[in-house]
N, C-alpha and C positions, 0 to 999 in steps of 0.2 A: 554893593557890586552886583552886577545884573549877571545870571545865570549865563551859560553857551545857551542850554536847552532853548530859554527864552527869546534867543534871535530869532527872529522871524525869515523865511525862507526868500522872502520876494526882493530883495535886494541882489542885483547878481553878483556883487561882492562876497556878499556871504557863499552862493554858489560855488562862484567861482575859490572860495577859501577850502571848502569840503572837496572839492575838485581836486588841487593842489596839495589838499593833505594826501589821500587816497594816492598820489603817484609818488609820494615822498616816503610813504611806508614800506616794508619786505613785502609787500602780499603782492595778490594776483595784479599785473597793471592792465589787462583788457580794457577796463571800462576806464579811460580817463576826458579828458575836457576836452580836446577834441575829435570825436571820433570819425571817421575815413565812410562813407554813406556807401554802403553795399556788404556792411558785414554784417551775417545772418545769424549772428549766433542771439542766445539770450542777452535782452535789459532787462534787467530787475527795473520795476516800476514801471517799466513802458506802454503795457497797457492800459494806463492810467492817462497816457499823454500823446495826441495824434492831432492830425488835420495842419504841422507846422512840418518845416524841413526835417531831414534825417538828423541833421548834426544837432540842433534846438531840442529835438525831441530825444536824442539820447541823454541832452547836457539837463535837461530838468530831468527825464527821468532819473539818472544817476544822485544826481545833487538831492533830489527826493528819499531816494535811498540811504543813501549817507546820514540824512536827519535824523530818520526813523534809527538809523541802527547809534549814532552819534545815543538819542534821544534815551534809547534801551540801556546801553551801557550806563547814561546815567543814572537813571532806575534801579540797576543793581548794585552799584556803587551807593547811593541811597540806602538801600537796604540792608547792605553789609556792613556802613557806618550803624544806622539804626540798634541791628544786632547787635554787633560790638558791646554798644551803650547798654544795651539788656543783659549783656553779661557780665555787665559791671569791668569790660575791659580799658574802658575809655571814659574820657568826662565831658559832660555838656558843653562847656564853655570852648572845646576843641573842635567843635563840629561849627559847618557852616551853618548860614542865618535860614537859607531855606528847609535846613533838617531839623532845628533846634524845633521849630514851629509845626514839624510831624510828632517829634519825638516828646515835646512836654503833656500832653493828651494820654498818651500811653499808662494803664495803670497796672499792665501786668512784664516779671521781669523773666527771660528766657534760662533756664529748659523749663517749658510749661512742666504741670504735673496731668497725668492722666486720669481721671476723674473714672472711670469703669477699664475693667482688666480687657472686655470686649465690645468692641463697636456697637453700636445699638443700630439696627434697619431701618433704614428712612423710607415712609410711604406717606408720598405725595397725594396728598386731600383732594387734589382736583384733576389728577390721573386716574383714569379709567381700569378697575382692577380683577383683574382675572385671575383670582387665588382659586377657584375651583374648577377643576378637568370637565369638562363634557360628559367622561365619562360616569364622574360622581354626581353629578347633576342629579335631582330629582326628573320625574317624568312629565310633571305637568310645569317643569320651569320652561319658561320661551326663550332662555339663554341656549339651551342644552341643544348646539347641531355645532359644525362648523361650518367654517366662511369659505366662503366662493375661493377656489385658488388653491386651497387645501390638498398637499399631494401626498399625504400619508394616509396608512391604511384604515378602513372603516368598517368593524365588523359587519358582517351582513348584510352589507351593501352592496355587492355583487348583483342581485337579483333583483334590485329594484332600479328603475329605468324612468323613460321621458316625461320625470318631474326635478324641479328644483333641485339643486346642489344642496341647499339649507333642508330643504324636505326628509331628501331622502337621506341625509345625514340623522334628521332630528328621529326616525321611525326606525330606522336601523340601530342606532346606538336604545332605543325604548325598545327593539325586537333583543337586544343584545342586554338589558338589562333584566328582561324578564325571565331569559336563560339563567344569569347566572343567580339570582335570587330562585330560582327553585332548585339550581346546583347546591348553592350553598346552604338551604332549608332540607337537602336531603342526603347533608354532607356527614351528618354523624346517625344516618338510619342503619340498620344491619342490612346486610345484601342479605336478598333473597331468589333464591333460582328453581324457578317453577318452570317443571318440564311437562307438557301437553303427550299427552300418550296419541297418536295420531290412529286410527282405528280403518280398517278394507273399507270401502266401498262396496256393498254387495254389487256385482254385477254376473252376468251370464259367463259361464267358462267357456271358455273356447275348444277343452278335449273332453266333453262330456266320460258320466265312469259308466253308466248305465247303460249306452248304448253305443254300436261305432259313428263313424262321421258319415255324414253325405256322401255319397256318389262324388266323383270327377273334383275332389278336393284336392287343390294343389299346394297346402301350402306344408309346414312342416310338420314333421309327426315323429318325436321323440321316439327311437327305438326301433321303428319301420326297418333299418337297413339290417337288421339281425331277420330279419320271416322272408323268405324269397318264396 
């Protein structure tokens, strides 16, 4: 006995059969076999099918649809027999001829058993891998800047100007690594605070003690306002 799945679409028998089903069912009836040309709403599949009248081009897109989801259903139906059988709920000889021929292959029977308590991390051999930060970068790797586009912050990049994006990424993050390596090389020294004793200037005084001031001196003279 030949499958549904297996009908082929191009007979408009068939079409018209998945048409037919579709308005005999409870569900939505919008989309059926003849559709009224000026209604704007969605066709599933329709842009798949143009250049032909409105009424032709909804009845295949539709009847397109239909298949596919006809097709799905089957699929899962497939697969919940299959199951079934893994779980020793059912027996071979009750299944159709196109399962039987999935299902003899099979050498393991369900609930698998888990082989490790935690996932193991898949890393792709021929994906491009960026396990180390920029910032850990060594100074003379030519990985170590970022990419063009890059909108978060870059130490000490501030003050560096009308060169490359990559540039002044790669010389700011190497200005910024040579900071924190002398931070961190002088992180367990003792503080030490040396204070400079700052010492006069000899210079000329300006109220000599030796002798009074010039003539016709106008500026200030500590004391003056007590002698009239």
């Amino acid at each position: 006995m030949t499958s549904p799945l297996a009908v082929s679409l191009r007979e408009p028998q068939e079409k018209a059969r998945l048409l037919r089903r579709r308005t005999q069912s409870w569900g939505d009836q919008k989309y059926c076999q003849d559709m009224v040309p000026g209604y704007t709403g969605y066709i599933p599949k329709g842009q798949h099918h143009f250049g032909e009248r409105y009424a032709k081009g909804c009845f295949e897109s539709i009847a397109d649809f239909e298949h596919h989801q006809e097709k799905r259903k089957g699929s899962l139906r497939e697969m919940k027999e299959i199951e079934t059988l893994q779980r020793g709920e059912t027996y071979i000889d009750s299944l159709a001829e196109n399962i039987r021929r999935k299902v003899v292959p099979l050498r393991y029977k369900l609930p698998l058993r888990a082989l490790f308590k935690e996932p193991q991390p898949y890393i792709s051999p021929f994906a491009i891998q960026h396990t180390v930060s920029p910032y850990y970068m060594k100074k003379e790797d030519p990985e170590k800047f970022f990419m063009s586009g890059y909108t978060g912050f870059v130490p000490k990049a501030r003050g560096l100007l009308g060169i490359g994006y990559p540039i002044v990424t790669n010389n700011a993050l190497n200005s910024f690594h040579d900071d924190m390596n002398y931070i961190n090389s002088n992180a367990g020294q003792p503080v030490v605070v040396e204070q400079h004793r700052v010492r006069p200037k000899k210079s000329k005084h300006v109220y000599p003690t030796e002798s009074g001031l010039v003539p016709h001196y106008t500026g200030h003279i500590p004391g003056k306002q007590g002698y009239i």
